[in-house]
N, C-alpha and C positions, 0 to 999 in steps of 0.2 A: 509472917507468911506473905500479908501482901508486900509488904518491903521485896522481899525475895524475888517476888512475881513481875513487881513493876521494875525492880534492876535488869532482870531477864529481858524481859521484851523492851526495856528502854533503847539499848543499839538501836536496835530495827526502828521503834519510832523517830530519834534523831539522824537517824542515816538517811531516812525518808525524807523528812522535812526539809534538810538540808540540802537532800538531791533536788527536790522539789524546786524550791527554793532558788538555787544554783540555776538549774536548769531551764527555770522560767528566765532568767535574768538574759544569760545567754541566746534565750532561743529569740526575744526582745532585743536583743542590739543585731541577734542575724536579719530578723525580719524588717529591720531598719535598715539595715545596709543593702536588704533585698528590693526593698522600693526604692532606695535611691538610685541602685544601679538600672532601675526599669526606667524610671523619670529620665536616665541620662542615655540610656539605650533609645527612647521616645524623641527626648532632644536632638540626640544624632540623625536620629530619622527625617526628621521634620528639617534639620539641617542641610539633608541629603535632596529633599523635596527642591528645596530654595534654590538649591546651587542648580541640577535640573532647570528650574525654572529660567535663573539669567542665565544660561547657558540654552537654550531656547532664544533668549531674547538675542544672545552674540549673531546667533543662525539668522533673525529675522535681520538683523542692523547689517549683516554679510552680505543677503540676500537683496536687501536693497540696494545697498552699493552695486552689486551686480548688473542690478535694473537701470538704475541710473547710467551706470558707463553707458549700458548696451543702447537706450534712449538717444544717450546724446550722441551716440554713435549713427546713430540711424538720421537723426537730424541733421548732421555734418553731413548723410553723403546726400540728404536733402538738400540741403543747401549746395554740395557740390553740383546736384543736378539744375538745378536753379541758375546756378553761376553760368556754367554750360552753356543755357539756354541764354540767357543774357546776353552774353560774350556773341553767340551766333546772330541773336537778333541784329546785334549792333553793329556786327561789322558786314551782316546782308544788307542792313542800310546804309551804311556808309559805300560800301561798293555799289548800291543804287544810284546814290548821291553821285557819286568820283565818274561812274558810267557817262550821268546825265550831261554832266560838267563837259566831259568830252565831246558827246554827242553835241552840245549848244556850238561849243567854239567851235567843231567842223560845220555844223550847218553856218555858222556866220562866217565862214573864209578865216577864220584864226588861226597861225600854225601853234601847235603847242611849243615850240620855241620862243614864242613872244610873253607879252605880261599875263596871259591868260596861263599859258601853260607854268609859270612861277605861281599863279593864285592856284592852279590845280594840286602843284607838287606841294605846297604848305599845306591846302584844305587836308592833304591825303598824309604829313607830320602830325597834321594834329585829332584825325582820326585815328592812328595810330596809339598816338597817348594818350587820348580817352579809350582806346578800349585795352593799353596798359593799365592804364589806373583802375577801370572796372576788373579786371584780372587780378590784382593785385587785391584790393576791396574784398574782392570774393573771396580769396584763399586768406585773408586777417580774420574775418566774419567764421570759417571753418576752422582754423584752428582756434580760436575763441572759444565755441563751440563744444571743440575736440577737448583742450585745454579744460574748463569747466566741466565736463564729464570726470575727468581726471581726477579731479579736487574732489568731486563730491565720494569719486570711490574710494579714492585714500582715505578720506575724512570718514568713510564705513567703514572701513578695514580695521582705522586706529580704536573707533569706538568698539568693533567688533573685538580684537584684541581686548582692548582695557575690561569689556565687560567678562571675556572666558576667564583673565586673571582673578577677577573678582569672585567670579563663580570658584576658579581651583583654591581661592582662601577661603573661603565656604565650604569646600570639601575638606580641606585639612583642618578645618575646624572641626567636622564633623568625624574625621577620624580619630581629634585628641580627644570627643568627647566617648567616643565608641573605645577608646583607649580606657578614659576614665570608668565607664562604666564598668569595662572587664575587670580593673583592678578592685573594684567596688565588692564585684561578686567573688573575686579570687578571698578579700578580705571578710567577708559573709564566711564564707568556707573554712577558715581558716578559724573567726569564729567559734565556729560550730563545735569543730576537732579540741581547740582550747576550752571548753565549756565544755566540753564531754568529759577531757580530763580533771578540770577543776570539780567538776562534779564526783570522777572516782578516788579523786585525792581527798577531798573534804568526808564523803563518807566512810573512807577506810581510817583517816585518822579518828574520826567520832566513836566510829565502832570502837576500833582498838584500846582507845582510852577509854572509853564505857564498860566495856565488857572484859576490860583487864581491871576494873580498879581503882583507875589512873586519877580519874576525874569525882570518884564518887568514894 
C-alpha cells in the first residue's frame, strides 16, 4: 500500500525538486549576468562623464587661445599708436632743428649754397634715416607682437584639438562598453528562455520515466 502511494506521488516530488533545482541555477547565472551588465552600463556612464569633462577642458584651451590672439592684438595696434607718436615727435624735432639751422645761417649773411647749406642738406640725410630706422623698429616690435599672438593661438587650437580627440576615444570607449553591457543583458535573457526550457525538459523526462515504470 505505501509502496503504491509513494510511487504515485513520487513524479510530482521529483519533477519539483528538479525544477527547483534547475531553476534556481538558472535564475543565478541570470542574476549574474544582470549585475554585470549594470556595473558596465555604470562604467559607460562614468565614461560618458569624463569625456564631457575634457571636452570642457578643449572649450576652455580654445577659449584661451582666443584671448591670447585678441591681447596681443590689441597690444600691436598699441604699440602701433605709440610708433605714430614717436615717428611725429621726431621729425616735429628735427624740423625744429633743420628750421633753426636755417634761420642761424640767414641771420649770419650765409647763403645756403655755401658749406653751411651742405651741413644743412646732410643734418636733414640723416634726420631722415633716424626716423627711417625708428619707422622701421616700430613695425619689427609690431609684427613681433602680432607674430606671438599667433603662436600662442595655434599652440591653443592644437591642444584644443588633441584634447576633443581624446575626449571622442573616451566616447567610443564608452559606447563599446554600453555595447558590452547590452550583449550582457541580451545574454541574461536568453538565459532565462534556456533555463526555462531546461527546466520543462528535465521534468517531463523525470515524470515520464517515473510514472511509466521506466526507472522504478
Amino acid at each position: 500500500m505505501f509502496w503504491d502511494i509513494f510511487k504515485a506521488i513520487l513524479p510530482s516530488l521529483l519533477t519539483t525538486a528538479v525544477t527547483a533545482y534547475t531553476s534556481y541555477q538558472a535564475n543565478e547565472q541570470r542574476q549574474d549576468q544582470e549585475k554585470s551588465a549594470e556595473l558596465q552600463r555604470r562604467a559607460a556612464a562614468q565614461q560618458l562623464t569624463q569625456a564631457g569633462m575634457i571636452e570642457q577642458q578643449a572649450t576652455q584651451q580654445e577659449n584661451a587661445s582666443r584671448e591670447a590672439a585678441r591681447l596681443s592684438e590689441l597690444n600691436a595696434i598699441d604699440a602701433e599708436v605709440q610708433n605714430i607718436r614717436s615717428e611725429q615727435n621726431l621729425r616735429n624735432e628735427q624740423q625744429v632743428g633743420e628750421a633753426e639751422g636755417r634761420a642761424r645761417a640767414a641771420a649770419s649773411g650765409i647763403t645756403v649754397d655755401g658749406s653751411s647749406g651742405m651741413y644743412l642738406s646732410e643734418q636733414e640725410k640723416v634726420n631722415r634715416e633716424a626716423l627711417g630706422w625708428l619707422a622701421k623698429t616700430g613695425r619689427s616690435a609690431v609684427a613681433r607682437i602680432r607674430g606671438e599672438g599667433g603662436v600662442a593661438q595655434a599652440q591653443g587650437k592644437a591642444q584644443a584639438a588633441g584634447t576633443r580627440a581624446a575626449a571622442a576615444g573616451v566616447r567610443a570607449g564608452a559606447a563599446g562598453t554600453a555595447a558590452g553591457a547590452n550583449q550582457t543583458d541580451a545574454a541574461a535573457r536568453r538565459t532565462m528562455v534556456s533555463g526555462a526550457k531546461d527546466v520543462y525538459s528535465g521534468a517531463k523526462t523525470i515524470y515520464k520515466g517515473v510514472s511509466t515504470g521506466t526507472w522504478f
